[in-house]
C-alpha positions as CSV (number, residue, x, y, z in Angstrom):
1,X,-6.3,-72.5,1.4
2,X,-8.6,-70.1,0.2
3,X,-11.3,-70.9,2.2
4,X,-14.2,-71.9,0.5
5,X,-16.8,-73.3,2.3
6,X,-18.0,-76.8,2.4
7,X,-21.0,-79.3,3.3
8,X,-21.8,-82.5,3.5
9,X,-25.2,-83.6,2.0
10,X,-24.7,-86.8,3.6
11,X,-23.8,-88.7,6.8
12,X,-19.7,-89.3,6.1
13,X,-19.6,-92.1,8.6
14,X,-17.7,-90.8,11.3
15,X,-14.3,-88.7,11.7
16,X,-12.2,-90.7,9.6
17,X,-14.3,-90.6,6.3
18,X,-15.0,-86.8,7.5
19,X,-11.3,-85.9,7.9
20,X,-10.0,-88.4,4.6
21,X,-12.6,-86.3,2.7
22,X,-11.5,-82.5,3.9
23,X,-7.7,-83.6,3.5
24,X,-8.7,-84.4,-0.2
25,X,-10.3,-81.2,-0.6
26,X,-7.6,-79.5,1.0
27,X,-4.9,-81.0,-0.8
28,X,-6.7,-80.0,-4.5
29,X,-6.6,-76.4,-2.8
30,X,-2.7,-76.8,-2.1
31,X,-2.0,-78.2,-5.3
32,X,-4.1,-75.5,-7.1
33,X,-2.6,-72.6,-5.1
34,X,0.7,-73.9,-6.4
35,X,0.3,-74.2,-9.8
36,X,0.9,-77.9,-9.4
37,X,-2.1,-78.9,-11.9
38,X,-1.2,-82.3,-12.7
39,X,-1.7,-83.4,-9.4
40,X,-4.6,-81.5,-9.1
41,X,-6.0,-83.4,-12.1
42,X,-5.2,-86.9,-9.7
43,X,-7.8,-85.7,-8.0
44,X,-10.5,-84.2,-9.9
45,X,-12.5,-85.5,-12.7
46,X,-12.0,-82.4,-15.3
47,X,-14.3,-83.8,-18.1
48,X,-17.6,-83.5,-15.6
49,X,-16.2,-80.3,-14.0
50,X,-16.2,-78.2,-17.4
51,X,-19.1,-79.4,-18.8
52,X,-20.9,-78.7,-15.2
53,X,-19.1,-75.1,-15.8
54,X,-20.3,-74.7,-19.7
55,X,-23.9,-75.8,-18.4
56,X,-24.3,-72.6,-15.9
57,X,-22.2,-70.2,-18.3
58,X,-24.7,-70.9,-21.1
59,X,-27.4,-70.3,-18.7
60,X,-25.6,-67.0,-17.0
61,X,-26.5,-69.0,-14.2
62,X,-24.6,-67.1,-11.6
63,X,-25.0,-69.4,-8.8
64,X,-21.7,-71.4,-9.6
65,X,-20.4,-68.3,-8.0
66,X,-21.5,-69.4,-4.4
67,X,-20.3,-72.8,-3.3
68,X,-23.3,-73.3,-1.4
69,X,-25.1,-73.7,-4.3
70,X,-22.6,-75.9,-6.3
71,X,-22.9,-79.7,-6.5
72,X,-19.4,-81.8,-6.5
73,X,-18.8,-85.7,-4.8
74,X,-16.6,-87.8,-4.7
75,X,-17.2,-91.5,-6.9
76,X,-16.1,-93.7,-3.7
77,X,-16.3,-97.3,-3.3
78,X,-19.7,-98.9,-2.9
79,X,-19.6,-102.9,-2.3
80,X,-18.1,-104.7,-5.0
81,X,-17.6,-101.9,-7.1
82,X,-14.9,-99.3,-7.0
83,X,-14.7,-95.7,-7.3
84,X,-12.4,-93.6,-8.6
85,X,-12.0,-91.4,-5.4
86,X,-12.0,-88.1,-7.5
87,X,-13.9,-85.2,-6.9
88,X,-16.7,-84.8,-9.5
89,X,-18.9,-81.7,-10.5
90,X,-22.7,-82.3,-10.7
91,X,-25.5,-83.0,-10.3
92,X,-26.3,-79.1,-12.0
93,X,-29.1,-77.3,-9.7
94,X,-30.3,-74.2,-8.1
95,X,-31.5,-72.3,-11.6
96,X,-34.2,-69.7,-10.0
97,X,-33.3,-66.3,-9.2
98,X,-29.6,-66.4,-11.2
99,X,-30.4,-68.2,-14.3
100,X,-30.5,-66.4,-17.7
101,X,-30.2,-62.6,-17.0
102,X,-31.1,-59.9,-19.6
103,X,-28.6,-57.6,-19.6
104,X,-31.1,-54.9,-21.2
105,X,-34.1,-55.2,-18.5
106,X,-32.8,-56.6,-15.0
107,X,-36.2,-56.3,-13.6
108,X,-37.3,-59.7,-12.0
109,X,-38.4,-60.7,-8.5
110,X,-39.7,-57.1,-7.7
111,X,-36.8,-55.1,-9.2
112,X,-34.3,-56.9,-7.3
113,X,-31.4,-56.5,-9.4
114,X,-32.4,-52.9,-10.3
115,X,-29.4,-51.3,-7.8
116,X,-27.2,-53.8,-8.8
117,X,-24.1,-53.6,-10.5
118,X,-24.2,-54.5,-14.2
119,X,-22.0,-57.3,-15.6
120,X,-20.2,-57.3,-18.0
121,X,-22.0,-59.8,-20.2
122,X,-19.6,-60.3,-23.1
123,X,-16.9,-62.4,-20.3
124,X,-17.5,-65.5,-18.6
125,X,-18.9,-65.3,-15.2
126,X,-16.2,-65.7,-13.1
127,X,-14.3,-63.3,-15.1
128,X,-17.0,-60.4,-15.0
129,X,-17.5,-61.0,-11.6
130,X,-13.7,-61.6,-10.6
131,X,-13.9,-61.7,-6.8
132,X,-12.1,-63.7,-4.5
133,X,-15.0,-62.8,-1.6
134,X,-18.2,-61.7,-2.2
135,X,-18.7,-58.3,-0.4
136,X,-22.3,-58.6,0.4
137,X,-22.2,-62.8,1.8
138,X,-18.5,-62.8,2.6
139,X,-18.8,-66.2,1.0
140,X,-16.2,-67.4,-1.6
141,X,-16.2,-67.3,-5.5
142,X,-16.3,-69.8,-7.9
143,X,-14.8,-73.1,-6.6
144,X,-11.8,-74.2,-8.6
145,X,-12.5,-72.3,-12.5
146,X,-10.6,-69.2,-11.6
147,X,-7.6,-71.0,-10.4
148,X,-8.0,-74.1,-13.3
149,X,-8.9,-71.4,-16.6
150,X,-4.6,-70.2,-15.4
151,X,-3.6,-73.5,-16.5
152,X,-3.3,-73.7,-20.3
153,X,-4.0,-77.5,-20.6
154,X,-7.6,-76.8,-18.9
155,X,-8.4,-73.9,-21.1
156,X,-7.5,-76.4,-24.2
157,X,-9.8,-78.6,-22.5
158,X,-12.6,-76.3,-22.2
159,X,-12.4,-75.4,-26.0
160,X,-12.1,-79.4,-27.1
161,X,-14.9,-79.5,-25.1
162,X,-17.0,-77.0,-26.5
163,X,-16.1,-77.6,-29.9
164,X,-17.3,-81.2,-29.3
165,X,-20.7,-80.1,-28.3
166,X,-21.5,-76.8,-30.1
């Protein structure tokens, strides 16, 4: 619906595992772009998707704004032992170039953020960069947090969450 990009990291095992997978991720966008959370939530494990989310906020790890660099599978069936079929947010990776930012001296890899534009470091990521498309990759933003932190159940979530752990 929005068109955010997807790989596979692995061999899906022919066009009907291919197409069972994209119709799952397509229908979380549907349900999503219609406010329909609850099903959403059928689909999605929410626990390991804000706590994947808090990890690269607390970082200002700014690459959970491009969904190449974001990690989510799906917990399918293996032998004897049965998945849950949701989508799941982890393993957390790619921390080099947009991990921990200083907002006072933005010097690093040879000045490279020097023309950049300066967040605003006192909202979350998503919210201080609030695009729909970055302008400079054309790539989407951000996965599902923009369209989940609408729903007031997740944003309860994300505060039980970080209450739990602080």
């Amino acid at each position: 619906t929005r068109g955010l990009p997807v790989m596979f990291k692995d061999d899906v095992l022919g066009d009907e595992n291919f197409n069972w997978v994209k119709s799952r991720f397509n229908q979380v966008e549907e349900y999503l772009a219609s406010g329909n959370y609850t099903a959403a939530y059928e689909l999605i494990d929410v626990n390991s998707i804000i706590d994947n989310w808090l990890i690269y906020e607390i970082t200002m790890n700014n690459e959970y704004g491009n969904p190449g660099s974001v990690y989510y599978y799906i917990n399918g069936t293996a032998g004897d032992v049965p998945g849950d079929g949701k989508f799941h947010a982890g393993c957390v990776w790619d921390f080099d170039w947009a991990t921990y930012h200083n907002p006072t001296n933005r010097i690093a890899y040879g000045d490279y953020y020097a023309n950049q534009e300066q967040p605003d470091y006192t909202r979350f990521l998503y919210e201080a960069y609030n695009q729909t498309q970055n302008s400079q990759t054309g790539k989407k933003m951000y996965i599902w947090i923009p369209v989940l932190m609408k729903d007031p159940n997740f944003r309860a979530k994300v505060q039980e969450r970080w209450t739990q752990i602080y």
